[in-house]
C-alpha positions as a Markdown table, in Angstrom:
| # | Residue | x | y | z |
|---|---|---|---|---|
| 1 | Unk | 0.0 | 0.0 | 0.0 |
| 2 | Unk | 1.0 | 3.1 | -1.2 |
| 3 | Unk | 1.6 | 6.2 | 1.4 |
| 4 | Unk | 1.0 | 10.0 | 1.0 |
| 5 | Unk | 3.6 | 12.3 | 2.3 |
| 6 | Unk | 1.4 | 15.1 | 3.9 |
| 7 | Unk | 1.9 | 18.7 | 2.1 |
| 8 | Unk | 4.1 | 20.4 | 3.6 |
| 9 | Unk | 3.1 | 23.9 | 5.6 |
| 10 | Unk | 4.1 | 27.5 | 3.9 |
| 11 | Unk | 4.2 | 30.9 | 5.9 |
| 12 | Unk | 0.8 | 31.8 | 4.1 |
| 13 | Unk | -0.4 | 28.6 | 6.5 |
| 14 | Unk | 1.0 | 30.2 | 9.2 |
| 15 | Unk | -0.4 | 33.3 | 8.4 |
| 16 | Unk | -3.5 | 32.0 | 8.3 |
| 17 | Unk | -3.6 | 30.2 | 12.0 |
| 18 | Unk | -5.4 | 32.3 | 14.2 |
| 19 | Unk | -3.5 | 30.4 | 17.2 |
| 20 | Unk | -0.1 | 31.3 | 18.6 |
| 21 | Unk | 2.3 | 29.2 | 16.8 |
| 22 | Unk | 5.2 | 29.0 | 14.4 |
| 23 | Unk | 6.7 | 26.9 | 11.5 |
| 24 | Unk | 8.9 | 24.3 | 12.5 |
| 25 | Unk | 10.2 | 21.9 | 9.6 |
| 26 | Unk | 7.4 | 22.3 | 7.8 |
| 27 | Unk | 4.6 | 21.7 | 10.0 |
| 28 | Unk | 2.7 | 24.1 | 12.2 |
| 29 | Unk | 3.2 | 23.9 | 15.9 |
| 30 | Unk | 0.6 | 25.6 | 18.1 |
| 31 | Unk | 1.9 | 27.1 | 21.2 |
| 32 | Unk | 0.1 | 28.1 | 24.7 |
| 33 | Unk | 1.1 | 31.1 | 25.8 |
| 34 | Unk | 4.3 | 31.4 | 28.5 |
| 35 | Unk | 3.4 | 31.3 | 32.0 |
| 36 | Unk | 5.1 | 34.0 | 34.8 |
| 37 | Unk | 8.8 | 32.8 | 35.0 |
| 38 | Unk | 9.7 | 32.2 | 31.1 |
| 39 | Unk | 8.0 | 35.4 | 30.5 |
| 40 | Unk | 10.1 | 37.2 | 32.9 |
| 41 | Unk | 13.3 | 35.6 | 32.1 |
| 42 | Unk | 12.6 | 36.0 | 28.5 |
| 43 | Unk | 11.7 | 39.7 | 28.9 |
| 44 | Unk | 15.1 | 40.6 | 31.1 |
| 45 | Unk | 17.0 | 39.2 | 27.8 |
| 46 | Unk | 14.9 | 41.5 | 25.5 |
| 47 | Unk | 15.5 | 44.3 | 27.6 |
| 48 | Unk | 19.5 | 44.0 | 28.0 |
| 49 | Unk | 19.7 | 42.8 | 24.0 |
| 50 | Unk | 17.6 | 46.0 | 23.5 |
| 51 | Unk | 20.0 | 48.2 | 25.3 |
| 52 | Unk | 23.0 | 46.5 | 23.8 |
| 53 | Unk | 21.4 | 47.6 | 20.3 |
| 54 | Unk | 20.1 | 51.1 | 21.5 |
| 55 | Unk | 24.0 | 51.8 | 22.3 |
| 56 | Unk | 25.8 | 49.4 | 19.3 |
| 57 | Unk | 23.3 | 49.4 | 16.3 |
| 58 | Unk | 20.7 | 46.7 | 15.5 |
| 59 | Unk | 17.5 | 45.4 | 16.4 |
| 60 | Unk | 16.4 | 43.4 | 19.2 |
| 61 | Unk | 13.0 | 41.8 | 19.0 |
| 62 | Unk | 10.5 | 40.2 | 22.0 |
| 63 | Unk | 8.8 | 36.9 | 21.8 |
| 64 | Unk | 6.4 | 36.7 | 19.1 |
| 65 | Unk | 8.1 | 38.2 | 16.3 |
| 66 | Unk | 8.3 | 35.6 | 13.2 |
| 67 | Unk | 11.1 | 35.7 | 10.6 |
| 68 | Unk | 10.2 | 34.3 | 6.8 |
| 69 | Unk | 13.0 | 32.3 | 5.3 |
| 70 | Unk | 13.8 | 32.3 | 2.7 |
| 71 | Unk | 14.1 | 35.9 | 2.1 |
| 72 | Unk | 10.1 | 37.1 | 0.8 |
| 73 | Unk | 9.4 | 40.3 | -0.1 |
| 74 | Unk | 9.4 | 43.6 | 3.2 |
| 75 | Unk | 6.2 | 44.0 | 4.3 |
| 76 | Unk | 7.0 | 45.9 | 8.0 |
| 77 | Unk | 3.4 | 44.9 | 9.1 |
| 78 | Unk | 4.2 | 41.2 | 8.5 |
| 79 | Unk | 7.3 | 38.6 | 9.4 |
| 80 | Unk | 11.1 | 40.2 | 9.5 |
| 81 | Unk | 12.9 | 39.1 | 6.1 |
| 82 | Unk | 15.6 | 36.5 | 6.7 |
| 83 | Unk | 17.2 | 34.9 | 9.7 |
| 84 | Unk | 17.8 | 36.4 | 13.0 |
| 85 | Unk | 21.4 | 36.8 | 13.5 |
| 86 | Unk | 21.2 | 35.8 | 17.5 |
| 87 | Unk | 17.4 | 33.2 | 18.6 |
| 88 | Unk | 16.5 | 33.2 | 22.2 |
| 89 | Unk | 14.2 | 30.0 | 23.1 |
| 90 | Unk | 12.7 | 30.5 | 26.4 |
| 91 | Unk | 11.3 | 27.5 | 27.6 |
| 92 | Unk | 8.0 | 26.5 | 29.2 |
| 93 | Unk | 6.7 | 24.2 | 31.2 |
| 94 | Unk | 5.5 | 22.3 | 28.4 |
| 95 | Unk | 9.3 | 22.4 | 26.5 |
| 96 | Unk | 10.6 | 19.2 | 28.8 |
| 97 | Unk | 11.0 | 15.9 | 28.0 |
| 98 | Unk | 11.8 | 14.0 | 25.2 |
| 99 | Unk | 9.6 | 15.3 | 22.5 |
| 100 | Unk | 10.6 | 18.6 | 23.6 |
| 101 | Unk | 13.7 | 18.1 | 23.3 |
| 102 | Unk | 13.3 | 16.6 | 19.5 |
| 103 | Unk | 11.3 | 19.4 | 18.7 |
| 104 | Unk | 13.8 | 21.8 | 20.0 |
| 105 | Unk | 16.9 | 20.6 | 18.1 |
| 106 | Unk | 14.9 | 20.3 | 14.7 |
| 107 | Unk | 13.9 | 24.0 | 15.5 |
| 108 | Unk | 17.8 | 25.0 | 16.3 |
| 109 | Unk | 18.8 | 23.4 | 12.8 |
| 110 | Unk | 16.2 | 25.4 | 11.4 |
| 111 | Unk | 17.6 | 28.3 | 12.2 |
| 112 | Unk | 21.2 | 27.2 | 11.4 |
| 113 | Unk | 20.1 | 26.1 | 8.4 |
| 114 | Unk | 18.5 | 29.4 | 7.7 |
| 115 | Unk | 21.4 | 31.9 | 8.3 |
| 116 | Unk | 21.1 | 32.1 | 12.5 |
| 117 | Unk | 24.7 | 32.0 | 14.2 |
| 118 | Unk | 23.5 | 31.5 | 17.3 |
| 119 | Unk | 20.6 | 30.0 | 19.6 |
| 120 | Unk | 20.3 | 30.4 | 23.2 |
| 121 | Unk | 17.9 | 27.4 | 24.9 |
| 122 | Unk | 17.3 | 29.1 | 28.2 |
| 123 | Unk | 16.2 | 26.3 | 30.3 |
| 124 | Unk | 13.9 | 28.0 | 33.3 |
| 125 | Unk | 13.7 | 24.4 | 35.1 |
| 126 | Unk | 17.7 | 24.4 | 35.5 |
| 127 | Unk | 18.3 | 27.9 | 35.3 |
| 128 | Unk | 20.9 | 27.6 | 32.7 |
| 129 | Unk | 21.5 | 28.7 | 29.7 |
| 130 | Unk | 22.3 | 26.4 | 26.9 |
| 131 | Unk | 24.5 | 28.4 | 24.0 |
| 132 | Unk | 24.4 | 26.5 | 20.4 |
| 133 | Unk | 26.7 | 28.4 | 17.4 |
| 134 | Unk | 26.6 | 27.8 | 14.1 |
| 135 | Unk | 29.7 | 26.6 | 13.7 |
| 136 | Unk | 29.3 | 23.3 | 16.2 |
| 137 | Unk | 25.7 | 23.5 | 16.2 |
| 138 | Unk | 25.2 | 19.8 | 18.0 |
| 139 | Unk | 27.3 | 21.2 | 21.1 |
| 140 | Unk | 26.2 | 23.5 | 23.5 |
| 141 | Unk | 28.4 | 25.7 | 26.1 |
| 142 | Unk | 26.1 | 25.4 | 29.6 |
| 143 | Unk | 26.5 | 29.2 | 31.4 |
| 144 | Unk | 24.8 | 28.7 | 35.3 |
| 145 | Unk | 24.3 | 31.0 | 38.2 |
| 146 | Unk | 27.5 | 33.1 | 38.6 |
| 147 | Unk | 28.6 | 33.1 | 35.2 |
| 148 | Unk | 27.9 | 36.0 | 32.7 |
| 149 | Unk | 26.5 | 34.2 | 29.4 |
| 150 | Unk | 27.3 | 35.7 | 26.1 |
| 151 | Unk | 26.0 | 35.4 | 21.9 |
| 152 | Unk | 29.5 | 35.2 | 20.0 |
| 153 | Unk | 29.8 | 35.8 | 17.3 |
| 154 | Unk | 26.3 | 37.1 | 16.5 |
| 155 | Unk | 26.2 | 39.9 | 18.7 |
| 156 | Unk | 30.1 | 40.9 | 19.8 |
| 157 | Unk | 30.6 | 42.3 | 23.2 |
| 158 | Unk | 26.8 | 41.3 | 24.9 |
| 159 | Unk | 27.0 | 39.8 | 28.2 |
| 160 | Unk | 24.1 | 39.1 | 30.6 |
| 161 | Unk | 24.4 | 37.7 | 34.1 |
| 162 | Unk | 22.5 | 34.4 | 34.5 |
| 163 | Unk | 21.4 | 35.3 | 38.3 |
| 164 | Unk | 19.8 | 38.4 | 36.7 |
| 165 | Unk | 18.1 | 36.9 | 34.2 |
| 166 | Unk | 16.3 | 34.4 | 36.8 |
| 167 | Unk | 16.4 | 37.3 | 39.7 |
């Protein structure tokens, strides 16, 4: 017996999802929205990537901005054109456990594959954070409580303490 691959998703699916949710290897993945801790970790590492920008040049984005890859044509009302140079995953209660953790590395090679240099996986269980580059992209340096974690190459010079971003 003969199977059918299923059709794979397009952003204009996506677009068309009235649910939180994102484009990951082709399928659409619908989120739940982040509960009190990964939203507040997640916000302290806008707001210092923000600064960093403000001062340096560049653009920091919060949670909930998409990117279209490949490159599509600018529309400022719809998805940022290309790759983001530096991807922060917060995770959420639901990110644990071994599907989780499938899902996550097929959405960090995504991004590698797409242009990204780096991807933090900010683990709020732990309270570590989990640095993937580009150019080793199945090994991750681990930055804990009393270390300062940082985005090299993708965004030279940032450093955030990881006891402030869980404060």
């Amino acid at each position: 017996m003969a199977t059918v691959a299923p059709t794979r998703a397009t952003l204009d699916d996506l677009y068309r999802t009235p649910e939180k949710a994102e484009l990951i290897g082709g399928r659409i993945v619908i989120f739940m929205s982040t509960g009190r801790k990964p939203g507040r970790v997640g916000g302290r590492i806008y707001r210092s990537l923000d600064d960093y920008a403000a001062q340096h040049g560049g653009e920091a984005f919060p949670d909930n901005v998409g990117y279209a890859v490949p490159m599509m044509p600018s529309d400022p009302m719809r998805f940022i054109d290309g790759a983001p140079t530096c991807a922060v995953e917060v995770r959420s209660e639901s990110d644990y456990g071994p599907a989780a953790e499938a899902e996550m590395a097929e959405k960090r090679a995504d991004y590698f594959q797409a242009g990204t240099e780096v991807v933090w996986d900010v683990d709020t269980v732990a309270e570590c954070v989990h640095v993937y580059r580009a150019a080793d992209p199945d090994h991750a340096v681990t930055y804990r409580r009393g270390a300062m974690v940082e985005a090299e190459p993708a965004v030279p010079g940032w450093t955030v303490a990881v006891d402030w971003i869980f404060a």
